[in-house]
C-alpha positions in Angstrom: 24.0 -8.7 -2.4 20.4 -8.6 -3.0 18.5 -11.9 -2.3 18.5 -14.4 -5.0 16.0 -14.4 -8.1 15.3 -10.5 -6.6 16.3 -7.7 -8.6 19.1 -5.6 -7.0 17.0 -2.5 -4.4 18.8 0.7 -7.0 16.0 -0.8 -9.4 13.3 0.1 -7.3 14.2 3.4 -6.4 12.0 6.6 -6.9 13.2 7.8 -10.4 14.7 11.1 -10.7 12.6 12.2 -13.1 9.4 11.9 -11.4 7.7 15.0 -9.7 6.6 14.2 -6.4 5.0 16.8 -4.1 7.7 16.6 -0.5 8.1 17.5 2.5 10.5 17.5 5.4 9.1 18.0 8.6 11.6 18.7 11.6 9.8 18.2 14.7 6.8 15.6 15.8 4.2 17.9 16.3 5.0 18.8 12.0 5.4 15.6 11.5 1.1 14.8 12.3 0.1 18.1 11.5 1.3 16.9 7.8 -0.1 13.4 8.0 -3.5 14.9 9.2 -3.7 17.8 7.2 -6.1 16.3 4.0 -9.2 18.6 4.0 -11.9 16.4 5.4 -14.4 16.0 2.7 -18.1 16.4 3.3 -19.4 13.0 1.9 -17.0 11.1 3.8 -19.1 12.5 6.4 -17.6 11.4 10.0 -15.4 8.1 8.9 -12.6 9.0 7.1 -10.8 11.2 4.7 -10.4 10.5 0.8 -6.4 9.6 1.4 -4.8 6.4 2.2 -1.0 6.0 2.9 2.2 3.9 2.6 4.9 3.7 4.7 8.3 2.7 3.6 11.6 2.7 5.9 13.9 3.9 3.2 12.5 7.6 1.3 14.5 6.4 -1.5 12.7 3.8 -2.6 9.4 4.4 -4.8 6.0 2.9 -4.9 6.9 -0.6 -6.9 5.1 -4.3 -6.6 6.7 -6.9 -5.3 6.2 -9.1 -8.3 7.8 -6.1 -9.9 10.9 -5.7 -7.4 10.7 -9.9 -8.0 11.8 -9.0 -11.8 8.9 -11.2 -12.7 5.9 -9.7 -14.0 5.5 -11.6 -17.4 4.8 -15.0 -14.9 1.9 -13.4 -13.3 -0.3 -16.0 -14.2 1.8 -18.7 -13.4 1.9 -17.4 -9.9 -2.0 -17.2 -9.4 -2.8 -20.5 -11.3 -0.1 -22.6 -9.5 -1.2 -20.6 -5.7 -4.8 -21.6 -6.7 -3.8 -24.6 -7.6 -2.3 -25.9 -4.3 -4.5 -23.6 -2.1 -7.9 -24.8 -0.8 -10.2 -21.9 0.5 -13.7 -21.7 1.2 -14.1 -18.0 -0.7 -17.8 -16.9 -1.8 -16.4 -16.9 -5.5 -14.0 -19.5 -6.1 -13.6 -18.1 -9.9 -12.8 -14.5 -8.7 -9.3 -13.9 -9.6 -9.9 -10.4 -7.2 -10.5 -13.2 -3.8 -7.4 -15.3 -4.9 -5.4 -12.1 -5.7 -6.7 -10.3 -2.2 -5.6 -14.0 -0.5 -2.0 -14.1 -2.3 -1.4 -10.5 -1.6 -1.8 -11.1 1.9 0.1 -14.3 2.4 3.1 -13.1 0.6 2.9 -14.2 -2.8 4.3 -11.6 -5.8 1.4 -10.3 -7.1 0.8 -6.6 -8.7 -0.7 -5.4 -5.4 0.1 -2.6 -3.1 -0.7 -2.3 0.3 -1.9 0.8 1.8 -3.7 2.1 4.5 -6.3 4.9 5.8 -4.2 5.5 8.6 -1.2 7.3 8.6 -0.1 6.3 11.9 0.1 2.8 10.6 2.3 4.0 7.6 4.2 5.8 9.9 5.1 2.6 11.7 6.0 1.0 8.8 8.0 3.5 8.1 9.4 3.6 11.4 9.8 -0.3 12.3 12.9 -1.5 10.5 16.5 -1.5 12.9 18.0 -2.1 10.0 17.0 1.6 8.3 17.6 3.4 11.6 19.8 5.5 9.9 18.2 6.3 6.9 15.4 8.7 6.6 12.2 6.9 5.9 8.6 8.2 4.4 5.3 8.2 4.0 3.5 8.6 0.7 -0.5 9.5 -0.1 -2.7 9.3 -2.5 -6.1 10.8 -2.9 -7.8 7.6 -4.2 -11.5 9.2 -4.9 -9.3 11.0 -7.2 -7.7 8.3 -8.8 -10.9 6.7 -9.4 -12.2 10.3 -11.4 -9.8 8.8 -14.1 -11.2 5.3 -14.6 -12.8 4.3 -17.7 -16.2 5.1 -18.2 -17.0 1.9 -17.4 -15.4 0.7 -14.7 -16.2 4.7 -13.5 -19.8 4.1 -13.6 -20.3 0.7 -11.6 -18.3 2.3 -8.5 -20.9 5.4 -8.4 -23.6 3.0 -8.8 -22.4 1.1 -5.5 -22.2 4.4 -3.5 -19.2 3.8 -2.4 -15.8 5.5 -3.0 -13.4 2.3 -3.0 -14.1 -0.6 -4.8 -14.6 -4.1 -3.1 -13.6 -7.7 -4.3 -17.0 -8.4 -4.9 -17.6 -5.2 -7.0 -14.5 -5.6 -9.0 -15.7 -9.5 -9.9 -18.6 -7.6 -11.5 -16.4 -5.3 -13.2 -14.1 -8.0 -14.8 -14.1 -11.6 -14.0 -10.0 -11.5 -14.6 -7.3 -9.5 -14.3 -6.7 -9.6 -18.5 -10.4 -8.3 -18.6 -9.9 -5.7 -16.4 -6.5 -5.0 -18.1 -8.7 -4.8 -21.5 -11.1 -2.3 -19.8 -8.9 0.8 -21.1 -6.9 1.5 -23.8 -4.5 3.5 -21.5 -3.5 2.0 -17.8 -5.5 2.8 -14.7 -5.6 2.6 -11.3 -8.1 1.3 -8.7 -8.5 1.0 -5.2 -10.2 -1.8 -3.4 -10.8 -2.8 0.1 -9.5 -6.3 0.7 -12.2 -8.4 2.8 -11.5 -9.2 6.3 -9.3 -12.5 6.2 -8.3 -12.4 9.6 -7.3 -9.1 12.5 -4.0 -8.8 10.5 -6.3 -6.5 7.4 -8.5 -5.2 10.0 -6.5 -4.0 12.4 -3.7 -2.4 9.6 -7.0 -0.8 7.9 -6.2 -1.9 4.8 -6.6 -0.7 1.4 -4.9 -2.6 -1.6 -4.3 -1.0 -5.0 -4.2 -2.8 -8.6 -2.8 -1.2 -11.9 -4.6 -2.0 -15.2 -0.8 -3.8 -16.1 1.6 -5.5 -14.2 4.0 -3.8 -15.6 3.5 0.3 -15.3 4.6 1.1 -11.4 2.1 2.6 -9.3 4.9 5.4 -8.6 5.0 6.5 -11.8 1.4 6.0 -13.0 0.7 8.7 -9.8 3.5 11.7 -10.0 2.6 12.0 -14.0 -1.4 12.7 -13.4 -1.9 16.1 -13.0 -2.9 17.5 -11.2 -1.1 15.9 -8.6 -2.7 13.3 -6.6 0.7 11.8 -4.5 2.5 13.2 -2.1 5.6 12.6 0.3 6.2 13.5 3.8 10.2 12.7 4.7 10.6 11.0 8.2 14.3 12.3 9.1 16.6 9.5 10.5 17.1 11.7 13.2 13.5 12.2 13.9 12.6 8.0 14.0 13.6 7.2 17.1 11.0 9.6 18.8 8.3 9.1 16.5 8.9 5.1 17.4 8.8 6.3 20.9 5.2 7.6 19.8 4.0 5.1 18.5 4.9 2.5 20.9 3.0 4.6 23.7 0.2 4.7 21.2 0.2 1.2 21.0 0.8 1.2 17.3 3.2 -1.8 17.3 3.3 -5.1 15.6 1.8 -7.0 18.2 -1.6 -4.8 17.1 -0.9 -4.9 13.1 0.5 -8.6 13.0 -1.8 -10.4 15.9 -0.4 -13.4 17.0 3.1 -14.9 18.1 4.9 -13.8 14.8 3.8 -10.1 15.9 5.3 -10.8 19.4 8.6 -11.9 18.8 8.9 -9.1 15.9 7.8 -6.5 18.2 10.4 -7.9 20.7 12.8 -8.2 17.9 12.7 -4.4 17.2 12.4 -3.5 20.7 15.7 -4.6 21.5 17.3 -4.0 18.2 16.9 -0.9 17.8 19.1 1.8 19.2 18.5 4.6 22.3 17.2 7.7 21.9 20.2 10.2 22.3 
């Protein structure tokens, strides 16, 4: 049974009739050659590549919210006003929805957020991580953000060149719209932006986080993504039978949570899923 007030996992799942660029790998070494393979754009010069990824343990499931998998996106603002209202932090802005968004996001709260990352070994462990989906294969999607941005409105288009950058920040976005209903009133059809959450604490630093919003809480990012064309998503299968040596990886790359969740909790679920999980045959 799925938890209560949550809406049952089948929901969630990647729609059948959604296109989505895949691929199975069958061997480590394929496995990172595929993560790795983006063609390393010029003006991103020596730090990073124009994708960010998402891991997830089960390569059934899609690309959905959690206030969406929560089956309560019409209480969005009840969410942030009450979570504002009994949360006291010292943010540069405290009218920016974007900083109170960023700080639910990360805390747990349902919010239209994703999570992603620039580095595909960290989706890879999240992928990966999960005892309970030992036996399922898992996967990691990408997304070409600078892409995604190409299809903002004008706009909202324009004030992201005129920063220099290729990702938005919270501070940028405040500029942009004040609220989530402005920047839901920015386009007449739904959009997608990337921004790079501030540093909170090591938790966003050291998962290199990157955080994307729709123009809706309603339209999943999944979907939004496999119907722009040209494609800008794209899956790589982990096999179930591949996971427990790409965990083995990982660990001796010390890509575990007591590096992505710093701090006790980190500990004991790294010790958790160290002794949980089964031996490599």
């Amino acid at each position: 049974m799925p938890p209560a007030n949550r809406l049952p996992p089948e929901t969630f799942a990647l729609s059948d009739d959604l296109d989505v660029p895949t691929t199975t790998p069958g061997s480590w070494a394929e496995l990172q050659d595929l993560l790795f393979s983006d063609p390393w754009p010029e003006a991103a010069g020596r730090y990073h590549a124009n994708l960010v990824h998402r891991g997830l343990p089960d390569a059934c499931f899609g690309l959905v919210t959690s206030i969406q998998r929560l089956g309560r996106t019409q209480r969005e603002g009840d969410f942030l006003r009450n979570f504002r209202k009994y949360s006291r932090m010292p943010f540069h802005r405290q009218d920016s929805d974007w900083e109170w968004l960023t700080l639910a996001q990360h805390h747990g709260l349902p919010t239209r957020v994703l999570d992603w990352t620039y580095s595909p070994l960290v989706a890879l462990h999240f992928a990966t991580a999960d005892p309970a989906f030992a036996e399922r294969d898992g996967a990691v999607w990408s997304v070409d953000f600078v892409q995604v941005h190409e299809r903002l409105p004008e706009e909202v288009r324009s004030a992201l060149a005129g920063s220099g950058g290729t990702a938005f920040t919270v501070d940028l976005l405040h500029e942009v719209a004040q609220g989530l209903g402005a920047f839901d009133a920015l386009g007449t059809e739904p959009f997608m932006a990337f921004f790079e959450p501030p540093s909170l604490d090591e938790r966003i630093v050291n998962q290199y986080a990157s955080f994307s919003v729709v123009s809706s809480p309603d339209v999943r990012p999944d979907a939004w993504l496999a119907r722009v064309r040209p494609p800008l998503l794209r899956r790589v299968v982990v096999p179930a039978a591949l996971k427990p040596l790409v965990r083995e990886r990982l660990d001796q790359a010390n890509i575990t949570e007591r590096v992505l969740f710093p701090g006790l909790d980190g500990l004991s679920r790294w010790l958790t899923r160290y002794y949980s999980s089964p031996p490599r045959v």
